[in-house]
C-alpha positions in Angstrom: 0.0 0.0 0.0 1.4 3.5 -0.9 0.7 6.6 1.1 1.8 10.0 -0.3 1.4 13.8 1.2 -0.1 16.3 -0.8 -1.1 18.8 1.7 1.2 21.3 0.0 1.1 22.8 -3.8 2.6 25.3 -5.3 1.8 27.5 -8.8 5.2 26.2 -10.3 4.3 22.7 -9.4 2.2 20.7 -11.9 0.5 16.8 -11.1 1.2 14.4 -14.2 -0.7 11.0 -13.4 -0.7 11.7 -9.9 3.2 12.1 -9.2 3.9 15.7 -8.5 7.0 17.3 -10.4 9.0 20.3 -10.1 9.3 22.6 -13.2 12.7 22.3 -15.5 13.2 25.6 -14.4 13.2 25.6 -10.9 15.1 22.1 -10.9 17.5 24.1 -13.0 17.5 27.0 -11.0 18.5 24.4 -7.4 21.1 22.8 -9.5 22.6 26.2 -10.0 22.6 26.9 -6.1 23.7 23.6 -5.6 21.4 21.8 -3.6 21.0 17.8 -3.9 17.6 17.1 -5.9 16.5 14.0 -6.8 13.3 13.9 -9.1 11.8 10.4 -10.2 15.2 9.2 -11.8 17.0 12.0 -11.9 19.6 12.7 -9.9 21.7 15.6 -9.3 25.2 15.2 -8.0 26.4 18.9 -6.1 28.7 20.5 -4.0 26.9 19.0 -1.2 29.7 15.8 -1.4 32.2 18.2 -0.4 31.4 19.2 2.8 33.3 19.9 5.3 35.4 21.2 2.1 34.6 25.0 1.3 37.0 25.3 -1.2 35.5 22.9 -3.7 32.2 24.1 -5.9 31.7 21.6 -8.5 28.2 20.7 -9.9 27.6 17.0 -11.8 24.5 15.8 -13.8 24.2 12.0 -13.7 21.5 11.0 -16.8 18.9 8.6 -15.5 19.6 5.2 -15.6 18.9 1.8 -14.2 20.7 0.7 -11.4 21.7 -3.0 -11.5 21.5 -5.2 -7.9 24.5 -4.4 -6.3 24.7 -1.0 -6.5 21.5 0.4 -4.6 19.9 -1.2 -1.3 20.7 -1.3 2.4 20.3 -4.6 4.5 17.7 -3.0 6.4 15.9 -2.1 2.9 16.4 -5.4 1.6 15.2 -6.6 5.2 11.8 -4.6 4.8 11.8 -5.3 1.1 11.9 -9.1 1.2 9.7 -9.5 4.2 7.2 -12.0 4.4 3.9 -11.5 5.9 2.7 -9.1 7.8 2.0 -5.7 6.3 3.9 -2.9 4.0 3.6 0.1 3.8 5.7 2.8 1.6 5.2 6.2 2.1 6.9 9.3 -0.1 6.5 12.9 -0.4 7.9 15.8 -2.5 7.5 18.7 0.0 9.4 19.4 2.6 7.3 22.6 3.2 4.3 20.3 4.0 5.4 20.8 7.7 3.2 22.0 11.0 4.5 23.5 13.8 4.2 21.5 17.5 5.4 23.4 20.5 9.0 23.5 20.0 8.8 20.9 17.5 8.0 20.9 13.8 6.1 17.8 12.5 6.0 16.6 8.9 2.3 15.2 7.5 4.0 12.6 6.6 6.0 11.6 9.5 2.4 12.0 11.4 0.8 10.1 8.7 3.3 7.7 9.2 3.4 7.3 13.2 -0.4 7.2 12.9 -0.2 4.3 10.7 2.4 2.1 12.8 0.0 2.5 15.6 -3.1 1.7 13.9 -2.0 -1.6 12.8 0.2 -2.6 16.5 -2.7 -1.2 18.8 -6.2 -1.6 16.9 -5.1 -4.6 14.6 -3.0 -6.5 17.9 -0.3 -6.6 14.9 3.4 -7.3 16.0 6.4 -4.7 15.6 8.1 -7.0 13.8 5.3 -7.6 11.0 4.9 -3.9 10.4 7.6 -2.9 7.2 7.7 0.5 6.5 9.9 2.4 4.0 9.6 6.4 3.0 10.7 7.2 0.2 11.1 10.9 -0.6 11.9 13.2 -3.2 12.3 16.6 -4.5 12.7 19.1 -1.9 11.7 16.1 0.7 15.3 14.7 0.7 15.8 17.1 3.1 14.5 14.5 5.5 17.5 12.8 5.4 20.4 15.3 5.0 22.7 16.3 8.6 22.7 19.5 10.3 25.8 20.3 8.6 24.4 20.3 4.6 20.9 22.3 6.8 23.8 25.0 7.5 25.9 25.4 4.7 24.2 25.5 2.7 21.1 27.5 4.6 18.2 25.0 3.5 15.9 26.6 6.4 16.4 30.1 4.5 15.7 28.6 1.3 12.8 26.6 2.1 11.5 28.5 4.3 11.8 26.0 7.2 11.8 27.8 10.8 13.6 26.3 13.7 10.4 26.0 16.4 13.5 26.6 19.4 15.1 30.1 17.6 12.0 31.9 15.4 14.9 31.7 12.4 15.9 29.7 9.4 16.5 26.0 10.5 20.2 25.4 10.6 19.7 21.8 11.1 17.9 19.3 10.4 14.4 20.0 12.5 12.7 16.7 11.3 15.8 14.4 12.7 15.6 14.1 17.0 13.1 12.3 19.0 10.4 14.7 20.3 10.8 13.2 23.9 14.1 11.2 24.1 13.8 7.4 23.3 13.5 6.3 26.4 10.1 8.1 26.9 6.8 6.1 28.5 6.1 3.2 26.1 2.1 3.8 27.3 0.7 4.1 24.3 -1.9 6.6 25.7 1.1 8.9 26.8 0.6 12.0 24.8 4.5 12.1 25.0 5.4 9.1 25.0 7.8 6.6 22.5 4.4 5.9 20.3 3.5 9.8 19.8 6.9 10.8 18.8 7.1 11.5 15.5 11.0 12.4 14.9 12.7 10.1 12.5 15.1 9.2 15.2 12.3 7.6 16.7 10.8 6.2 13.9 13.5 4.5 12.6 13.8 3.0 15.9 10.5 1.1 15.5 11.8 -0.4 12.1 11.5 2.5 9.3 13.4 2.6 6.4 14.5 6.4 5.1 15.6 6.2 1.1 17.3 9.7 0.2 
């Protein structure tokens, strides 16, 4: 089953059979500032490689191609991939921007979508951890998701974005999405509004078997 987020559209963003794509020219115009996109099968190779390395500023196209087995994967993706029984469920989304503030958090749709879904399936269905396989798999501005605090400050992806830090009132300088909302040894009561099964920080998420594609 395939979940996707489209809470957020923009005039520059046009739906083609469902998928949403960015415009040539403002794909164009984030290669230029170089900033790692990655649209369907394209992928851009940027400066972002070189961090840590100010005085490099080199920009790559790589033309789409098929990737043969080998060369792509994880063993936790082939883990989730290759599971049998229980339930899958893939989750992707396009916009990073689709994000709500929470207190001195900031929570993605789709990490909500996706912490409501895990406990749908362990706490109304009585379905184990273990039988629940979940991969997201973002894109376009999304990849965000994965990227450390260090690409979020050099190369200002709060400013750009337009992704505020809930804990300053400025740009995010690092990755807002990342850290568990309430540390991951929080209650595992399931009815704790702050507990392990609320949090919706990738940290924690990944902790309870989630797979993050970038």
């Amino acid at each position: 089953m395939t979940f996707s987020d489209d809470a957020r559209s923009a005039p520059q963003l046009g739906s083609t059979g469902g998928a949403t794509l960015e415009s040539e020219k403002r794909i164009r115009a984030r290669v230029k500032r170089r900033t790692v996109l990655k649209l369907g099968a394209i992928v851009t190779a940027v400066a972002g490689a070189a961090i840590g390395v100010p005085s490099v500023e080199t920009t790559r196209t790589a033309a789409a191609h098929n990737l043969p087995p080998g060369q792509f994967g994880s063993p936790a993706y082939d883990a989730v991939l290759r599971a049998d029984g229980g339930v899958k469920g893939i989750f992707q989304s396009p916009h990073v921007e689709a994000a709500v503030p929470a207190g001195k958090a900031l929570n993605h749709l789709l990490l909500v979508q996706l912490k409501n879904w895990l406990n749908g399936f362990e706490f109304s269905y009585q379905m184990a951890p273990g039988d629940l396989h979940t991969i997201v798999a973002t894109y376009a501005s999304a990849n965000l998701f994965t990227y450390a605090d260090a690409a979020w400050e050099r190369y200002r992806l709060g400013e750009k974005y337009g992704i505020i830090d809930p804990e300053t009132g400025t740009p995010a300088t690092r990755n807002v999405f990342w850290s568990s909302r309430f540390g991951l040894d929080a209650s595992h009561d399931p009815e704790n509004p702050q507990g392990f099964y609320q949090d919706t920080g990738i940290e924690a998420l990944q902790q309870r078997g989630t797979v993050f594609l970038t």
